[in-house]
C-alpha positions in Angstrom: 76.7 64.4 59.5 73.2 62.8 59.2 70.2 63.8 62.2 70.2 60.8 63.9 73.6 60.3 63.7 74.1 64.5 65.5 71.0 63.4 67.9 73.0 60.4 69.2 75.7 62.1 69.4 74.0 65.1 71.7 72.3 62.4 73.8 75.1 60.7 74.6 77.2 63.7 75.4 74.0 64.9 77.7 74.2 61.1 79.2 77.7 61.9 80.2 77.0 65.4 81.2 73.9 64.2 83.5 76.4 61.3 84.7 79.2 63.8 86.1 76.7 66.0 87.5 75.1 63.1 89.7 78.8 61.9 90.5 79.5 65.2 92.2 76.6 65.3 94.0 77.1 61.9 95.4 80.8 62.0 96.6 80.7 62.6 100.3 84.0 62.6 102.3 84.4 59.7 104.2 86.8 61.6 107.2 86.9 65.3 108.5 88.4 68.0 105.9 91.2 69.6 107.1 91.8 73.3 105.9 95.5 73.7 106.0 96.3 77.3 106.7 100.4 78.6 106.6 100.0 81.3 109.1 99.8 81.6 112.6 96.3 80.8 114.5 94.5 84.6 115.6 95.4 86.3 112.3 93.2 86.9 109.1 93.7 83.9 107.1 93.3 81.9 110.1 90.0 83.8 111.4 88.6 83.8 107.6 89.4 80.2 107.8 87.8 79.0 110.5 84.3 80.7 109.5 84.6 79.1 106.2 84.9 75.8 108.0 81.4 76.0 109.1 79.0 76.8 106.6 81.9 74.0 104.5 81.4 71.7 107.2 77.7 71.6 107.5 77.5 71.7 103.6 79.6 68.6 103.4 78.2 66.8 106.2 81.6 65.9 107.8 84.1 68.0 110.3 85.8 70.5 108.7 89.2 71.2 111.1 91.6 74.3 110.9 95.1 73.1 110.8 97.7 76.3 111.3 101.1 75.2 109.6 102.8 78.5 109.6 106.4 79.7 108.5 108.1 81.3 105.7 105.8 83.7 104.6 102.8 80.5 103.9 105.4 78.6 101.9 105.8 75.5 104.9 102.1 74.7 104.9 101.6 75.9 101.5 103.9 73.1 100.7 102.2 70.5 102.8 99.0 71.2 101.3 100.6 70.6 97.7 102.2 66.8 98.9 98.6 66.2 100.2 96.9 63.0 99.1 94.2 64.6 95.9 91.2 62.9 97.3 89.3 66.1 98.3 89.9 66.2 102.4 93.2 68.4 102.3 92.3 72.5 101.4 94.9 75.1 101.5 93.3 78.6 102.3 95.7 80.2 99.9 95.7 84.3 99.7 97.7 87.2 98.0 100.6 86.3 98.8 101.1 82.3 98.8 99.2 82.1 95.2 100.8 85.7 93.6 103.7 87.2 95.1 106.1 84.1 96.7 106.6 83.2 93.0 108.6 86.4 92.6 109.8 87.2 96.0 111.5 83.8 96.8 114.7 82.7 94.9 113.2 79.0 95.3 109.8 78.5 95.7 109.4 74.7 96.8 106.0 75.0 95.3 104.1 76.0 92.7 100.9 78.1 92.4 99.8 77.1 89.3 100.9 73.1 88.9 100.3 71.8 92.6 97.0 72.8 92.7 93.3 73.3 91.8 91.4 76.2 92.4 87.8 75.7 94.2 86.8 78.8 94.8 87.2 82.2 95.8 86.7 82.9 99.6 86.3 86.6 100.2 88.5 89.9 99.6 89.6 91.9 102.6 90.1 95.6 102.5 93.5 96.9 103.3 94.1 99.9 105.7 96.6 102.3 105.7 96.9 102.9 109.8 99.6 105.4 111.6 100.3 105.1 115.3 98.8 107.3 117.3 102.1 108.8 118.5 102.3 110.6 115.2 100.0 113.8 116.3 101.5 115.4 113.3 99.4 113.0 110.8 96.1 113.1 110.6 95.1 112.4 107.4 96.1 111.2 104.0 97.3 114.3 103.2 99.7 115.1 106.5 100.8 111.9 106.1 102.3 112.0 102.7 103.7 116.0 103.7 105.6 114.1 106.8 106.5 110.9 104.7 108.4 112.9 102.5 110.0 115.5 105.2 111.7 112.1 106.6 114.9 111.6 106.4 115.5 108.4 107.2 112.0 107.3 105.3 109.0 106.3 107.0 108.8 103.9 108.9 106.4 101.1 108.4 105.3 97.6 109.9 104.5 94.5 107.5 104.0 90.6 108.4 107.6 89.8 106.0 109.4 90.4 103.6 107.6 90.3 100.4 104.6 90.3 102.0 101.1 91.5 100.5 101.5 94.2 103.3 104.8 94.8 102.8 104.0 95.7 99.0 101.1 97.5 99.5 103.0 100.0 101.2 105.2 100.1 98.7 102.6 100.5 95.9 101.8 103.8 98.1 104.8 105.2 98.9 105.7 104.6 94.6 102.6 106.7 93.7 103.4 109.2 96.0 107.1 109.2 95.8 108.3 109.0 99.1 111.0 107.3 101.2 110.3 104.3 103.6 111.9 102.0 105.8 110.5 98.6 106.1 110.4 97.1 109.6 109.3 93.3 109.2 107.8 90.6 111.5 107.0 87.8 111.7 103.5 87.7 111.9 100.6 90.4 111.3 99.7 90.6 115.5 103.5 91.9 116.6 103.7 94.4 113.8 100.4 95.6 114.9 101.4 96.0 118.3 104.6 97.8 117.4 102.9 100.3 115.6 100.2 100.6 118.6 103.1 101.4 120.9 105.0 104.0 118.8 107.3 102.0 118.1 106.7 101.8 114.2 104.8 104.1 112.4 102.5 102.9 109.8 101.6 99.7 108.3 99.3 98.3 105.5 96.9 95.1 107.2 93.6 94.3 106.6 90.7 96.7 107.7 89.5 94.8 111.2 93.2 94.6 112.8 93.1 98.0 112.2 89.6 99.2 113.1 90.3 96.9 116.3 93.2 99.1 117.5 91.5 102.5 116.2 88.4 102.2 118.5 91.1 102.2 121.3 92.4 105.1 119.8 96.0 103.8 119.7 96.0 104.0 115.5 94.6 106.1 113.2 93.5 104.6 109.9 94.1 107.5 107.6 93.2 105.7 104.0 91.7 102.1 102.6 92.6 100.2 99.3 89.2 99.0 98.4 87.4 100.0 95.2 84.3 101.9 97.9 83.9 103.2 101.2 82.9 100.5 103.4 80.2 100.3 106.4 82.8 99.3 109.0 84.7 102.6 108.7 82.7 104.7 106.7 84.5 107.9 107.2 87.6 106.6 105.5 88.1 107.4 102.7 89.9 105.0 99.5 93.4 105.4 98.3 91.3 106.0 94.8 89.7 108.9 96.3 93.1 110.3 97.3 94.9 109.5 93.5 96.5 106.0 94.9 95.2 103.6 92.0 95.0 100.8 94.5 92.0 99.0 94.8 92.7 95.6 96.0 93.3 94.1 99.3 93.5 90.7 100.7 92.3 87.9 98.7 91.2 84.5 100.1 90.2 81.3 98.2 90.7 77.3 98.6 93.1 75.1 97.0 92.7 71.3 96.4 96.1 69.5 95.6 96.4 69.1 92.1 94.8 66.2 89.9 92.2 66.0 92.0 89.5 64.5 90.4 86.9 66.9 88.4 83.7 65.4 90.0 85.2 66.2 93.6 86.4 69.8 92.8 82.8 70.3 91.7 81.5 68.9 94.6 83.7 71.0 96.7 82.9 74.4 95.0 79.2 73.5 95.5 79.4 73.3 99.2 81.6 76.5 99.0 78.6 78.1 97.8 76.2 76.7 100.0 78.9 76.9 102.7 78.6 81.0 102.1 75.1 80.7 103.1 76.0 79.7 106.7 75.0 82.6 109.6 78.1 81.8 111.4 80.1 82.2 108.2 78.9 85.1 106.9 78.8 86.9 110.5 82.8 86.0 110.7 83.3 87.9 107.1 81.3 90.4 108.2 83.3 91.4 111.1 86.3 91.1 108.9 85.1 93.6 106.1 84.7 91.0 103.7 81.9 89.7 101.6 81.1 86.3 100.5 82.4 85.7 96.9 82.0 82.8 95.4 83.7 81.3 92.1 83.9 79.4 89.4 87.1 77.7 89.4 88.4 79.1 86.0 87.7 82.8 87.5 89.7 82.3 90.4 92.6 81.2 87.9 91.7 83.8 85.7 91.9 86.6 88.4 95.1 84.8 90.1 96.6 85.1 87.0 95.9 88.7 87.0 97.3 89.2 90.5 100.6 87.5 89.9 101.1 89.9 87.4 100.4 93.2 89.0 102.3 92.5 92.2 105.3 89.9 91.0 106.0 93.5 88.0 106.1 95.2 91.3 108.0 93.3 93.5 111.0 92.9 90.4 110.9 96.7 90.2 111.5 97.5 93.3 114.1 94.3 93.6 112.6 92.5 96.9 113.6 89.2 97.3 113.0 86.8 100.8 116.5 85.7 101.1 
């Protein structure tokens, strides 16, 4: 290939590139943004959510509006997101267990994770805690609480949000490395399955850190271990399942959805005001109070490490045979 032919050829491609680039930056919504998210209002999705929506909002220039759609572990708005119109004003706030575990858990999954959607960004990650009721005075550590798992009988005893849920396997990811017994009590919702454990009813659960540091400062829980790769500043004294020999490092994840084929230059648009969104006061005080950081993506990483999480959780949910009948 001659010079001048290569130059042309480089000039038009940076014509094109500079062409996209200014098309992104142009598109504005011309309505509010709704963030559809398939859990009920109060809990962490929705909370995480709703900070998101301001910094997104402002970043946009338009409203961005919460809408809860909740039912069957996130599969009912999940799948509303999915039939949305691709024009970059319907988000799904998808986490753990909508984009890497219903895949495996459900029989039918009236969606999928990979083929209805885009990815925009990652959100944030949310340490889980390991919390026991305060009823059980004979745990009060990691260590008494393994000793007394395994003197059970009956197993354990141990609140989740569902089925199949990412709390629902992260106990079991425990109770596997420390080969124990359980029995799985399941709700419908993360705030009920709280409360039972609160009120002796239940004895343990796996949620995300604030739920649980909510009910410890009232000294009705005791939050005895964390799955996060370090300490963190809102329970400092706490120490990681890594720590104690638990390989299990991962929490909640949180990141937007677009509906698939939605076009490129409005996905870029969109993970630009993510990350400008992140720089939002409001936002980052709501993460904050949640344990989590601002983490924004590219759109191939988020892929990349859903990929990577549908793996590690749909090998353990076929192991240990759970399906959401």
């Amino acid at each position: 290939m001659s010079i001048n032919r290569r130059a042309a050829l480089l000039g038009a491609a940076a014509t094109l590139a500079t062409a996209s680039i200014a098309r992104a930056q142009a598109w504005t919504p011309d309505r509010p943004v709704r963030i559809i998210v398939p859990y009920n209002a109060g809990g962490i999705t929705d909370v995480i959510s709703r900070g998101m929506a301001i910094g997104l909002g402002q970043a946009l220039g338009v409203n961005v509006v919460v809408e809860n759609r909740p039912g069957a572990n996130g599969t009912v708005g999940t799948l509303a997101a999915a039939r949305s119109a691709p024009d970059g004003t319907t988000l799904t706030m998808g986490i753990t267990d909508t984009f890497a575990i219903n895949r495996t858990t459900f029989r039918t999954l009236p969606y999928s994770d990979e083929n209805d959607f885009a990815p925009v960004s990652m959100v944030t990650r949310v340490p889980f805690a390991l919390m026991v009721g305060s009823h059980r005075r004979d745990i009060t550590d990691f260590a008494s609480f393994i000793r007394e798992a395994r003197r059970e009988a009956g197993g354990m005893t141990h609140a989740s949000w569902g089925v199949g849920s990412s709390s629902h396997l992260a106990f079991e990811f425990v109770a596997r490395a420390q080969n124990f017994q359980k029995l799985h009590v399941p709700f419908a919702a993360q705030a009920p399955g709280m409360q039972a454990v609160a009120a002796g009813q239940v004895d343990s659960m796996m949620l995300p850190v604030g739920g649980a540091e909510s009910l410890a400062r009232d000294a009705r829980v005791k939050i005895i271990a964390l799955a996060h790769p370090t300490r963190i500043e809102l329970t400092p004294q706490v120490p990681t399942l890594t720590e104690l020999g638990v390989p299990l490092a991962t929490g909640l994840w949180l990141a937007l959805y677009a509906p698939a084929r939605t076009p490129p230059h409005i996905l870029a648009r969109l993970n630009e005001a993510v990350r400008q969104g992140m720089t939002h006061e409001q936002t980052l005080a709501v993460f904050r109070q949640q344990a989590g950081a601002a983490e924004h993506s590219t759109p191939a990483a988020l892929a990349e490490f859903a990929r990577s999480e549908r793996t590690q959780w749909g090998n353990l949910a076929r192991e240990k045979g759970i399906i959401v009948e």
